[in-house]
C-alpha positions in Angstrom: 0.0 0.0 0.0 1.2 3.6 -1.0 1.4 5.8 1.6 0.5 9.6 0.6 3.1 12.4 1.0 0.0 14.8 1.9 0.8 14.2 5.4 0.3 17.0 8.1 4.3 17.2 8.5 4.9 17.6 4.7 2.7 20.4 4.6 3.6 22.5 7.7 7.4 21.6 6.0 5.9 22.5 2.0 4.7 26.0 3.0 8.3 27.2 3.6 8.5 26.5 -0.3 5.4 28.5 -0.8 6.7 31.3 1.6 9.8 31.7 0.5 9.1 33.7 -2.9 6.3 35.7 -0.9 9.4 36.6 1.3 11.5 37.7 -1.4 8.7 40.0 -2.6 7.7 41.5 0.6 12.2 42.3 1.0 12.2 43.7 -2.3 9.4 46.1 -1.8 10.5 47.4 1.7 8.0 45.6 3.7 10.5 44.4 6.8 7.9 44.1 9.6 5.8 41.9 7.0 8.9 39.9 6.0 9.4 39.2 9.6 6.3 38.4 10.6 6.2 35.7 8.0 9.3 34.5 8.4 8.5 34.2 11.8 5.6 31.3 10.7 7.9 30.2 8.2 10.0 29.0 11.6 7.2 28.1 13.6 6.6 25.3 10.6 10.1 24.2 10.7 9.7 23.4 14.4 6.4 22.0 14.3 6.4 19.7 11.2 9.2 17.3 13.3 6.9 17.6 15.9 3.8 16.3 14.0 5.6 13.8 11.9 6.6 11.6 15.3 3.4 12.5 16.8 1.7 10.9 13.9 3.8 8.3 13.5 4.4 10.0 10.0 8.3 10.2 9.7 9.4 9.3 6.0 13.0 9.5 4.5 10.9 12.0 2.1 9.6 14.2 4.9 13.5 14.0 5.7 14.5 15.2 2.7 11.8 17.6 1.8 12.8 19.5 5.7 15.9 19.9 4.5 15.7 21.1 1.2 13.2 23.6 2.4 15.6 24.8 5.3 18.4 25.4 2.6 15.9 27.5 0.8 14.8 29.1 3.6 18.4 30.5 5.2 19.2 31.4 1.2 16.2 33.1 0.9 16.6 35.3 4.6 19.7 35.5 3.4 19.3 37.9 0.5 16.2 39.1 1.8 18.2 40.6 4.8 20.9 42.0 2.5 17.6 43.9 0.6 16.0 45.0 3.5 19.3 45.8 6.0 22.1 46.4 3.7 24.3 48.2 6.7 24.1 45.5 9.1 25.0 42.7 6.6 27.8 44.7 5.2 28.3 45.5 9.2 28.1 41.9 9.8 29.6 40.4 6.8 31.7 37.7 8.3 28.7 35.7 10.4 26.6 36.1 7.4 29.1 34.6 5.5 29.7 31.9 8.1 25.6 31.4 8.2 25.4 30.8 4.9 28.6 28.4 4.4 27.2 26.0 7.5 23.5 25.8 4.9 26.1 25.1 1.4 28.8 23.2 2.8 27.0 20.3 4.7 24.7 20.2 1.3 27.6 20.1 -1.1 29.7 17.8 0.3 26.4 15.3 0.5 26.0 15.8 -3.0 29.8 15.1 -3.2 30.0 11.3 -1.5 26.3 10.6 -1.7 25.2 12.2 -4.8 22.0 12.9 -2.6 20.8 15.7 -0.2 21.5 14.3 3.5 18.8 15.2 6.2 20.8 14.7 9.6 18.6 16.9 11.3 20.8 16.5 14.2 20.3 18.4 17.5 23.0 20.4 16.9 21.7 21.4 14.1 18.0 22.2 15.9 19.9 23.9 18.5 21.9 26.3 15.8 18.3 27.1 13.8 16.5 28.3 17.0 19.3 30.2 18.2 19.9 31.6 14.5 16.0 31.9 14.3 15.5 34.0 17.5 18.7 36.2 17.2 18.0 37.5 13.4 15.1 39.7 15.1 17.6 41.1 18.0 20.4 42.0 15.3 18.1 43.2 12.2 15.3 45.1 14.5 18.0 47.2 16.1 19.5 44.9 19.0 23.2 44.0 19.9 25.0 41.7 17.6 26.3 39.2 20.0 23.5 36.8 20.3 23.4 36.8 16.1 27.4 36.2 16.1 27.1 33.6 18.8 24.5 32.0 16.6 26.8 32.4 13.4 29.2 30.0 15.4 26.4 27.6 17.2 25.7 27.0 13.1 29.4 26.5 12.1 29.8 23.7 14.9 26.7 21.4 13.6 27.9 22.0 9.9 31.2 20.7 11.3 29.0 18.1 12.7 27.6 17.5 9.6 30.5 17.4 7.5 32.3 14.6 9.7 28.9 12.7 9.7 29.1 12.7 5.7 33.2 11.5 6.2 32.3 9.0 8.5 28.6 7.5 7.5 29.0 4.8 4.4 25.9 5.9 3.3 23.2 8.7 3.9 20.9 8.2 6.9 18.5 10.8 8.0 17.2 12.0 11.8 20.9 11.3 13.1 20.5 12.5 17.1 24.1 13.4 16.6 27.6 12.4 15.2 28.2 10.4 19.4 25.3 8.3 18.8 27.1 7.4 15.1 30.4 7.0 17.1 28.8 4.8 19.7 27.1 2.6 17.4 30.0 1.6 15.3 32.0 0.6 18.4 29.2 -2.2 18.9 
């Protein structure tokens, strides 16, 4: 019996497709508060469709794949929407932009590398560096210190680094890996 990718969790995780061009139009006209307000549900989704999928006994190597395609989009997109909308504090903040950005590619392209497939880790690291990168883009780009954004910029390099070993190390792709310890542990048994 096919199963139907309509799920609950592929949804919440499908309208960060549909929101990302609305986000680049609302940054292209201007609209900031609008950008973040959606961008704001656009992470509420990302949280939640996990959630439902193991509530619902609805995980899927698909709904894997499809979260993590969909948070690549999503960090590219905020990150040219930000340059649109707050061109002095990216330029101010150049170098943990630039470090945001490389721990969404790199993990990606070196996946694509060995595998020859998008990997979906989703590790806690990972979860821990998108709320952290999630809740401090409203502190630096609505006029807040830029610590807790540059502490986030490395919290994201560490679970890329994570990542990237994950890809050395695993013969093959797997997807919801807790982290790269539980990987570590399991091939010492």
């Amino acid at each position: 019996m096919k199963t139907s990718r309509w799920t609950l969790p592929n949804l919440l995780t499908g309208f960060r497709f549909v929101a990302a061009p609305v986000l680049l139009w609302l940054a292209w006209h201007g609209y900031g508060i609008a950008f973040m307000a959606l961008l704001a549900i656009a992470f509420l989704t990302d949280l939640l469709d996990g959630f439902a999928a193991r509530l619902s006994g609805q995980v899927s190597e698909f709904g894997a794949t499809l979260d993590s395609w969909a948070d690549v989009i999503t960090y590219l997109t905020i990150a040219v929407c930000c340059w649109w909308l707050w061109p002095e504090v990216v330029v101010k903040e150049w170098l943990y932009v630039v470090l945001v950005v490389a721990s969404c590619l790199l993990p990606a392209i070196t996946g694509f590398v060995k595998f020859g497939c998008f990997t979906s880790y989703h590790t806690w690291g990972v979860k821990l560096a998108a709320a952290a990168m999630g809740s401090t883009l409203y502190v630096l780009f609505l006029g807040g210190p830029a610590w807790p954004f540059r502490a986030a910029a490395i919290i994201c390099i560490l679970a890329a680094v994570e990542e990237l070993a994950l890809t050395v190390i695993l013969p093959r792709p797997e997807s919801n890996v807790r982290s790269i310890w539980f990987i570590l542990k399991r091939h010492r048994h």
